[in-house]
N, C-alpha and C positions, 0 to 999 in steps of 0.2 A: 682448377683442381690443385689441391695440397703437391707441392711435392713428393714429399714423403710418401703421400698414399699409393695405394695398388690398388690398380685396377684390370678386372676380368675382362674380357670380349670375347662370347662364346655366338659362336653362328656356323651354321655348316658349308657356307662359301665365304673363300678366305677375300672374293674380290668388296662381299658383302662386310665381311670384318674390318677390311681396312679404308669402306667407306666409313662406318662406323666411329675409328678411332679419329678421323678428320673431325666428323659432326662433333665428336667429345670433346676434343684437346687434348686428344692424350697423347700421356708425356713418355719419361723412359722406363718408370714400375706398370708396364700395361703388357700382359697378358693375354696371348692369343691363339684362338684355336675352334676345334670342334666339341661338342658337345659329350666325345668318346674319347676324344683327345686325351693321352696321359701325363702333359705337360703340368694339368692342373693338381694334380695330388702329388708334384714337386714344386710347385709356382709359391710362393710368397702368398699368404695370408690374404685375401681381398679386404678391399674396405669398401669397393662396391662392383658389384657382377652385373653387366649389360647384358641381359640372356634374350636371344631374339629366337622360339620358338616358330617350326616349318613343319611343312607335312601331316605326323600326326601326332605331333607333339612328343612320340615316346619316348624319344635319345633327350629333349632337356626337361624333360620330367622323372629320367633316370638320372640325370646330371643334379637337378637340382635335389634330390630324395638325398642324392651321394653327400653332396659337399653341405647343405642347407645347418646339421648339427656342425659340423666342423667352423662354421665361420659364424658364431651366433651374435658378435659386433657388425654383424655386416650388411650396406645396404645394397636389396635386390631389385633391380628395374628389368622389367620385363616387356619385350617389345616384339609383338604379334602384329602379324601384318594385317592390312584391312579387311576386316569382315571376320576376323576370327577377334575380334578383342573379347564378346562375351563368353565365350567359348574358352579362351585361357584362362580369364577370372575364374571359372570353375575348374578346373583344372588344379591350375595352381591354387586353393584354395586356403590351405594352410602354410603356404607362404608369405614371408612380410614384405610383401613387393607391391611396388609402383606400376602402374600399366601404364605404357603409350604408345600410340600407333607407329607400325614402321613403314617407313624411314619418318623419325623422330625431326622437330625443328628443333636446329643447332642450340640457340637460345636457350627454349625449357630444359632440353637433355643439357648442357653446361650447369644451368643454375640449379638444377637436382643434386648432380653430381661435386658441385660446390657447396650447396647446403650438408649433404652428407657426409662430405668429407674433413669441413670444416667443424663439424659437432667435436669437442672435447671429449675424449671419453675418460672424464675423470670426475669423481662426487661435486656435488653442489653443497654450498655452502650450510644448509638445510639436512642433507645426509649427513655430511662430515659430522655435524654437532650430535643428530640424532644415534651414529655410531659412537661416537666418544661418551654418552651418554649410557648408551647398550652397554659398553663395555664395561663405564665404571660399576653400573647396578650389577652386572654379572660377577666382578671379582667381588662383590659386598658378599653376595650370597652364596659362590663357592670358593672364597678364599683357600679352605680349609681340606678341600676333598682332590686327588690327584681321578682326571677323570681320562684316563686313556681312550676310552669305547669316543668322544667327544673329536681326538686327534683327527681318526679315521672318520669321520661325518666331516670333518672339515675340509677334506682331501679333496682339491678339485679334481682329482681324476675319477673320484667316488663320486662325484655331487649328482650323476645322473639315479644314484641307486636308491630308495626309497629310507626313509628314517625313524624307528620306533624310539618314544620315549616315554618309558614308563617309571611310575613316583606315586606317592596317596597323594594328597589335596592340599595345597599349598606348598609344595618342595620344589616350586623354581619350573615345572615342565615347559610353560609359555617361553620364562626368560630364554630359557635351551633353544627351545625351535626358535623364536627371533634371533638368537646370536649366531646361531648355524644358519640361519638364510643369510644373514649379512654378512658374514665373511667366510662362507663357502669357497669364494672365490667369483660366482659370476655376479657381480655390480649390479647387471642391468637389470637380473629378473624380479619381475613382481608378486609380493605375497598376498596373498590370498586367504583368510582367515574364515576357517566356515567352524562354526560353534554346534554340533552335532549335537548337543541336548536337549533341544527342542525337536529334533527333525524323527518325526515318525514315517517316514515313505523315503521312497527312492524320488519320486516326484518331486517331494519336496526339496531332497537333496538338490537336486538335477535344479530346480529352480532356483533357490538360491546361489548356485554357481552359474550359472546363466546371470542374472542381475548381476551379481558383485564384478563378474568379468565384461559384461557390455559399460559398466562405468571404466572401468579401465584401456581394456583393447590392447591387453598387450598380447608378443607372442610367445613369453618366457618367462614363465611364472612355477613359483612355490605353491602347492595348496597343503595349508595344514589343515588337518582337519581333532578340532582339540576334543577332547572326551571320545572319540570313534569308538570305546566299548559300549557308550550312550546309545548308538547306534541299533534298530532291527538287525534280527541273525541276515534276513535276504537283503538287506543295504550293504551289510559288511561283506558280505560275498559277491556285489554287485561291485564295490570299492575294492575287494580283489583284484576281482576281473579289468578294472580300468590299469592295478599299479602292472598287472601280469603282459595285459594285450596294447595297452594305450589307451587314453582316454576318447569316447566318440568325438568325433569335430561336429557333430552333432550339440554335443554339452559345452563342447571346450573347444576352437581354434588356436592352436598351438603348438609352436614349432618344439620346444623341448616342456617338460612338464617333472617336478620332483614333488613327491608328497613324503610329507610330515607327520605322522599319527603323535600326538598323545592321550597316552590312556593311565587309568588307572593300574596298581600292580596287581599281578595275576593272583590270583587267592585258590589253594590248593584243593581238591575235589575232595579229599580225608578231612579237610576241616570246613564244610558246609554240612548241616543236620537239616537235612528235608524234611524228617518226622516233623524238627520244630513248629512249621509251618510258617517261617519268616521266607520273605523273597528269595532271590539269590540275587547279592551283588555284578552290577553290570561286569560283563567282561568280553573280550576279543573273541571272534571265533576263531575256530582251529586254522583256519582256511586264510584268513587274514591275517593272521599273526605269523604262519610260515611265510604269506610276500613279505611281509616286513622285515624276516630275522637276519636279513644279511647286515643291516646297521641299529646295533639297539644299545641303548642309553638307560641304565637303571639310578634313579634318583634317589641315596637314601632319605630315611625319615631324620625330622630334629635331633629325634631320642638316639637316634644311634652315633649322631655327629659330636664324639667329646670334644668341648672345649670351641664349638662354632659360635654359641649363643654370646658371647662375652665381646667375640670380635666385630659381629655383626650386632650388636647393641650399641659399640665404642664408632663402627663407621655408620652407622644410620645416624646418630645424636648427631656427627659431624658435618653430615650431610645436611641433615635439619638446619644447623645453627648458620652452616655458609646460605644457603640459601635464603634467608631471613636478615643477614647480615650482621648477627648477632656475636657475642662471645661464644668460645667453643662452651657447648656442654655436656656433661657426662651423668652416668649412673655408678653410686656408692658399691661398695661393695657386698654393703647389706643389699642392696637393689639388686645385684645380679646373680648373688644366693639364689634370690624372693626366683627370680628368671628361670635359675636353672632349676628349678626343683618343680617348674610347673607341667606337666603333661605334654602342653602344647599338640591336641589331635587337629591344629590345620598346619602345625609346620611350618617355614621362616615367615609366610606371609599372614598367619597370626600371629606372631611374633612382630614382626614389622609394627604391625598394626596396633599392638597394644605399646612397644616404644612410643611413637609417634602421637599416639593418645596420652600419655603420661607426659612428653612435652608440653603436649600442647594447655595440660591443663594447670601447670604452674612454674613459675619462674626459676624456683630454689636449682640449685646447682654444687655440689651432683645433689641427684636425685635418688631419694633414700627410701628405703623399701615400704612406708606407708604411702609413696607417691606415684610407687605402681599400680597402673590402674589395667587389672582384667576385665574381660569382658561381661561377667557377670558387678562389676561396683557398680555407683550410683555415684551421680552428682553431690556436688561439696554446697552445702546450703546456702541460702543468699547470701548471708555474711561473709562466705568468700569471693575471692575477686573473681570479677567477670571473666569466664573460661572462654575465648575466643580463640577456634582452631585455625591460624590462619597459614599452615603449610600447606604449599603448594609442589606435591612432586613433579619434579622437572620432567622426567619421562615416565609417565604413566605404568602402570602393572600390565603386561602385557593379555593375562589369563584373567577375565573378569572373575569366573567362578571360582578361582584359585586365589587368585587376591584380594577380592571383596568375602570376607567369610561369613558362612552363613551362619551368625551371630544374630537371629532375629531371632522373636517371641511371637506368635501369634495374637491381634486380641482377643481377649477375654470373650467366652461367648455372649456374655450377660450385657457387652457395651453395643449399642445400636448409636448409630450416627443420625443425626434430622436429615426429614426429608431436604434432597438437593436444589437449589434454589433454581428456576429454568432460564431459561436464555434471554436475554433483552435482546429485543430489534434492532439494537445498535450495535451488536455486542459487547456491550459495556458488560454483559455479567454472564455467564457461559455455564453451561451443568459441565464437570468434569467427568469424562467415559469409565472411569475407575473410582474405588474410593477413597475415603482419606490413606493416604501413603503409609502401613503402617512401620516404615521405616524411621520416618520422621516419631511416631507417636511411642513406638514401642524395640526400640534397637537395641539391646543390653549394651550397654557399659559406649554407647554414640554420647554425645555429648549433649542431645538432647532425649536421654533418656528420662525415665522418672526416678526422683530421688529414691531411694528407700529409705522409710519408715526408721528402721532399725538406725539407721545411721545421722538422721537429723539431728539439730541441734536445737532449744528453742532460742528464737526471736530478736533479737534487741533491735528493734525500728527507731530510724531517727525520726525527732519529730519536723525535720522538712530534708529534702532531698541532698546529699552530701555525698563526697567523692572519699574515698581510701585516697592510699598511696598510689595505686597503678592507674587507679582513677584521674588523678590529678595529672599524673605522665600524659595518658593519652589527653585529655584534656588541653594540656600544653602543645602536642604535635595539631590536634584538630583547630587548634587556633593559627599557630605557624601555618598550616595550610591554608586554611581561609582566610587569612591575612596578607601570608605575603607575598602570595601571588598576585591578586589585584594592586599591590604598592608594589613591586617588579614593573609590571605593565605602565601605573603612572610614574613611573621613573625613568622608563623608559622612554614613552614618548614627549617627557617634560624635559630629556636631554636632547629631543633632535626636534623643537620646537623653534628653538631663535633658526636653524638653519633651515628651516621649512614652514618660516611664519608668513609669507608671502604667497604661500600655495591652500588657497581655501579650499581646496576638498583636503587636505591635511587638518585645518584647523577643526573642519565639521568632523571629521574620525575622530580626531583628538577629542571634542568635547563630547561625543557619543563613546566612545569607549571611557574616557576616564571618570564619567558620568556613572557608566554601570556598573565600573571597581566603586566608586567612593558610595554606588545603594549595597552593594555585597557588604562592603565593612560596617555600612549600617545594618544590614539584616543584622550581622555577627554578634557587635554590640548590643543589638536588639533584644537576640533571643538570648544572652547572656544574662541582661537586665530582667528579662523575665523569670528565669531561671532565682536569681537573687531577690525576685518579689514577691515567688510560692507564696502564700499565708502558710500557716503551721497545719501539716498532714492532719483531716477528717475524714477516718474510715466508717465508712457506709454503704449499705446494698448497694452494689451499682450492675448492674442490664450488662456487660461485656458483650454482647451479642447485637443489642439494639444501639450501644453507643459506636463500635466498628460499622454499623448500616450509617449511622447519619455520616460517619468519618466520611465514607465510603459517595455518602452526595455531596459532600461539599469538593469532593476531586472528582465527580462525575465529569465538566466539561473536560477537564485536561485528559483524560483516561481515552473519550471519546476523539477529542482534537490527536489524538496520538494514538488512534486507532487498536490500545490494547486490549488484551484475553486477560479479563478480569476471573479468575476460578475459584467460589467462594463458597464453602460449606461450614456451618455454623453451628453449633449445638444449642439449640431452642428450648431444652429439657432442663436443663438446670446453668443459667446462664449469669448466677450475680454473683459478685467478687467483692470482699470485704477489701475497698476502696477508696481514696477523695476522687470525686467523679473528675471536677475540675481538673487536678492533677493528672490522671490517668489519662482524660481525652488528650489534654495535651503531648502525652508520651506516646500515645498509638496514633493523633493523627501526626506527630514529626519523623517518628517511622515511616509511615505509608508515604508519609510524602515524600519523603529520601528514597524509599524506593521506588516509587511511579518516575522521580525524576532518573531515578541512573538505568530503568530498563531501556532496552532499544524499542524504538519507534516500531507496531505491530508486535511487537514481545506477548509475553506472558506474566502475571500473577495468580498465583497462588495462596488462599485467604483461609484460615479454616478455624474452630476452636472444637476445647471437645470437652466434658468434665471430668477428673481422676478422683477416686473416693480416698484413693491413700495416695496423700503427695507430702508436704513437710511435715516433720516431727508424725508423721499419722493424719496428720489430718486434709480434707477435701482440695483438690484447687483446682483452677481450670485453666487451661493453658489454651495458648493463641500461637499458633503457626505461620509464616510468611516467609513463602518462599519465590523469588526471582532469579534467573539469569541475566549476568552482565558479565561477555566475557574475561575482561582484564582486571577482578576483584582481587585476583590471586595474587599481582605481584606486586611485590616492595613499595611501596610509596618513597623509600627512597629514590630510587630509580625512576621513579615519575619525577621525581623534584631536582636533581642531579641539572638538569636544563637553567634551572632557577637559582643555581650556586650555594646550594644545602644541602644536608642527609638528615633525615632524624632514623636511625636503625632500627627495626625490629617493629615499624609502624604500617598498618596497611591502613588500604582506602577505608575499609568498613568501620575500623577503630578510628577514625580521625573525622568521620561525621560528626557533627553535632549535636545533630538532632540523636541520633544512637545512644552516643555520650549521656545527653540530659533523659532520654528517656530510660536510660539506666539507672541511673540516681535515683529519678521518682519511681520507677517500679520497685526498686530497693525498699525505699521511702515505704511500701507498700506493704512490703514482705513477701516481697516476691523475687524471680531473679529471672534475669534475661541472657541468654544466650546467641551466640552471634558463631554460625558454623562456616569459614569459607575457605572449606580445603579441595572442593573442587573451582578449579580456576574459572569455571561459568555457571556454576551456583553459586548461591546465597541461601541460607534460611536462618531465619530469626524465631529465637521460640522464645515464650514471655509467659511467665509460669506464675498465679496469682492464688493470696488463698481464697477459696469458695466459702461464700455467707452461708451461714447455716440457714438449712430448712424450716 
């Protein structure tokens, strides 16, 4: 046992206590007494309580009801004599304690009470970041506002009391409730995130707080609960009843428990018109919003924040460019005009989102008010350079609903998809339970949106496959990778060869590994020389549909040997692309194969096309979707390379393929434009936008 630590010993015979403190080792912070005893509400803080329940339990089930909130760092072991241990575990039920029979062997009680006392009670290296993280994103987004009602929520002497926060849809609510659970003041408890928008029942409520908490088991938890005006009028008054009475240990085992509402702002009863005949906007019941109002939180909107949009445009771009490794970059002044004078109805985190989109989609610096892109643009036609998203935020948006904004279109009623292809016996090819994502097909102003018409430009195709300027950059990094990693390795072990030339399993590794660097640099060179063999671009009907199937069996065994979920929906209806066949298989099958290679072993792919009537300058094309998960797409390829004694900055893995690279060029070559989305750090999708042969 720590010395520092204190330790309880509670038993109603003191000759039984001071067997006890023998069994334990205990030192001179020990604590001793009855269960009524008033020693213990002046004693020192425990850091672990020996409670050996007698009789009929009732003196240390009022002992432990007393002190159990006051010492929530603390470990409880509990020690029922033989024949009643089932009998205590019910009892004690929503206590965090250890059961052992009494009189305890010296051994297990020492090393419990060593284990417990030895626990650090300070962050891991994991929270530390994840807090320094919370924090920075929190000053980004309320630099500007002095938010007193925030002071009092952070009060550990308040953190038992319930907490309202209310805002419209994107104004930071989530960021709130995450920064207020984390530094409330208590470290250890766990949150609990229940998303109230889908949940029509109590039942269902009640279920998914049952699951999320059997994955955890804690006994000291946040539950926030985001949207609760989403909420049934009888749920919310059920979620009263839990902030008012306690929650059932029925739902919840739990020794302390604090809830978090966010909702939307209250909209006044003089300004809804029923006559209209429109809904009424979700809202709080009367019943629910009184438990709430002892701590509530009012978030304003964008519009009302002067002078917030400028600052939090100058630290977002900041944050963008460190993270990337890049030069700092900014927005012009014309750009934050363009900014302030937009509406903004989802607030900082459409706001966010359109920054970060306009980064992402060109290099210039600052960034000047044709290069803001809202939500309703469209893509910059092939002739511009490849728009590759490739930021990754470090901590995530806390409020899905709030921070992803509902910036979708629905499709067109008139587009129907082909029938879905059905499952192979090997599951090499799988029907997907949904249909085409129309996120991917149809997202205003995502980066794989559809051009519009209005804003294309016509044409100029080379006549074979050629790089631009950023082209040629990446071009350079995807070489420096696949090159000088394999000549790293043969340089390595060609330096510790004379001193390990003696030892033949040395020589046999050395010729098998230097073997497979010196077929890599062959590939390299390979598909380079091919790349500079293209004949001169012939566009012709070409099948995009039947030529992705044959792609698709020439990687059947690998797909299979790698046990993947191939997910492949294909548009059958209007399926050929004004093309060079040759050229194009080669740029779809160097794709597929780059990505069959980088998914995880059992992974998933995702395969689709579809035909669009209006795509460049106005006219048809048909576009090809692929999308896979690999978690670590997201970060730096510097940082991967760092081990290897180089940086190339502002280069990820996806832009340093090769096979990507070349199959840019020829789909270029095409009149087409490819796209490369990988700002979720375990997505990928590649969209490949072709024109359609005429009818």
């Amino acid at each position: 046992m720590s010395i520092s630590s204190t330790l309880w010993i509670v038993h109603r015979d003191a000759r039984q206590r001071a067997a006890l403190a023998r069994l334990a080792g205990a030192g001179d912070n020990t604590f001793m007494g009855g269960p009524s005893d008033e020693l213990f509400a002046r004693a020192t803080p425990a850091d672990v309580v020996l409670l050996a329940p007698s009789d009929d339990f009732e003196s240390e089930l009022e002992f432990a009801h007393r002190f159990a909130p006051q010492l929530p760092d603390c470990t409880w072991i509990v020690l029922p004599a033989s024949g009643e241990h089932a009998e205590a575990k019910r009892l004690f039920d929503s206590l965090p304690a250890a059961f052992l029979k009494f009189p305890p062997r010296p051994e297990r009680l020492r090393s419990m009470i060593a284990k417990a006392t030895g626990r650090r009670g300070v962050d891991s290296l994991s929270r530390r970041r994840a807090r320094k993280l919370l924090t920075a994103r929190f000053a980004r987004w309320f630099i500007d506002l002095d938010m007193p009602d925030l002071l009092h929520a952070l009060d550990p002497r308040l953190a038992h009391l319930p907490l309202l926060i209310r805002g419209e849809v994107g104004t930071g609510r989530g960021v709130v409730a995450r920064y207020v659970h984390a530094f409330c003041g208590d470290n250890q408890a766990e949150l609990l995130h229940v998303p109230c928008g889908g949940l029509s029942s109590e039942a269902e409520l009640i279920a998914f707080i049952e699951q999320a908490n059997g994955r955890r088991g804690h006994y000291r938890q946040t539950i926030w609960l985001e949207d609760a005006d989403e909420l049934p009028a009888p749920v919310q008054l059920r979620v009263r009843d839990w902030i008012e009475f306690g929650i059932p240990e029925t739902v919840l085992r739990t020794t302390t428990v604090r809830f978090i509402v966010t909702a939307r702002e209250s909209v006044a009863e003089d300004a809804l018109d029923d006559d209209e005949g429109f809904p009424s906007p979700p809202s709080l019941n009367a019943g629910l919003s009184n438990a709430l109002s002892s701590l509530v939180i009012s978030l304003p909107a964008l519009r009302e924040r002067t002078g917030a949009t400028e600052a939090f445009v100058a630290d977002t771009a900041l944050n963008w460019s460190e993270s990337l490794g890049e030069r700092q970059r900014g927005f012009a002044p014309g750009a934050i005009r363009e900014l302030n004078t937009y509406p903004w109805p989802g607030n900082m985190a459409q706001l966010k989102a359109v920054v970060l989109r306009s980064l992402s989609h060109t290099s210039a610096n600052p960034l000047e008010a044709h290069h803001v892109r809202f939500h309703d643009e469209s893509l910059p036609t092939p002739e511009s350079s490849l728009p590759v998203a490739n930021f990754v935020d470090p901590f995530p948006d806390p409020e899905v609903s709030e921070e992803d904004l509902p910036e979708l279109e629905p499709l067109p009623e008139d587009v129907t998809l082909a029938p879905r292809t059905t499952a192979h016996q090997e599951t090499f090819v799988g029907s997907p339970d949904v249909a085409v994502s129309q996120v991917e097909f149809e997202e205003a102003g995502h980066p794989l949106a559809e051009p519009s018409p209005s804003s294309a430009q016509p044409l100029k195709l080379p006549a074979t496959p050629e790089f631009d300027e950023g082209g040629l950059r990446r071009l350079v990094g995807a070489l420096a990778h696949e090159v000088r990693n394999p000549l790293v390795s043969i340089k390595t072990f060609s330096e510790l060869l004379p001193e390990h030339h003696s030892d033949e399993d040395f020589r046999n590794r050395f010729a098998e590994l230097v073997g497979n660097d010196v077929r890599q640099i062959e590939s390299v060179v390979s598909r380079l020389q091919d790349l500079a063999n293209l004949a001169p671009t012939r566009r012709e009907p070409v099948d995009v549909a039947s030529m992705i199937d044959r792609v698709l069996t020439e990687q059947r065994p690998l797909i299979q040997e790698r046990h993947l979920l191939l997910l492949k929906e294909l548009d059958r209806t209007a399926p050929y692309v004004l093309a060079d066949e040759g050229q194009l298989e080669r740029a779809i099958a160097g794709v597929l194969a780059t990505a069959i290679e980088m998914v995880p072993e059992r992974g998933d792919v995702y395969l689709a096309s579809k035909h669009n009537s209006q795509g460049f300058a106005g006219q048809p094309t048909v576009r090809v979707l692929l999308r896979y998960h690999v978690p670590s797409l997201g970060r730096p390829l510097g940082d991967l390379l760092q081990d290897a004694g180089f940086r190339i900055e502002g280069i990820t893995q996806s832009e340093t393929s090769l096979d990507f690279l070349i199959a840019e060029a020829i789909v270029r070559a095409q009149g087409g434009a490819m796209t490369i989305d990988t700002t979720d750090a375990q997505e990928t999708v590649i969209v490949i936008d072709l024109p359609a042969a005429s009818s």
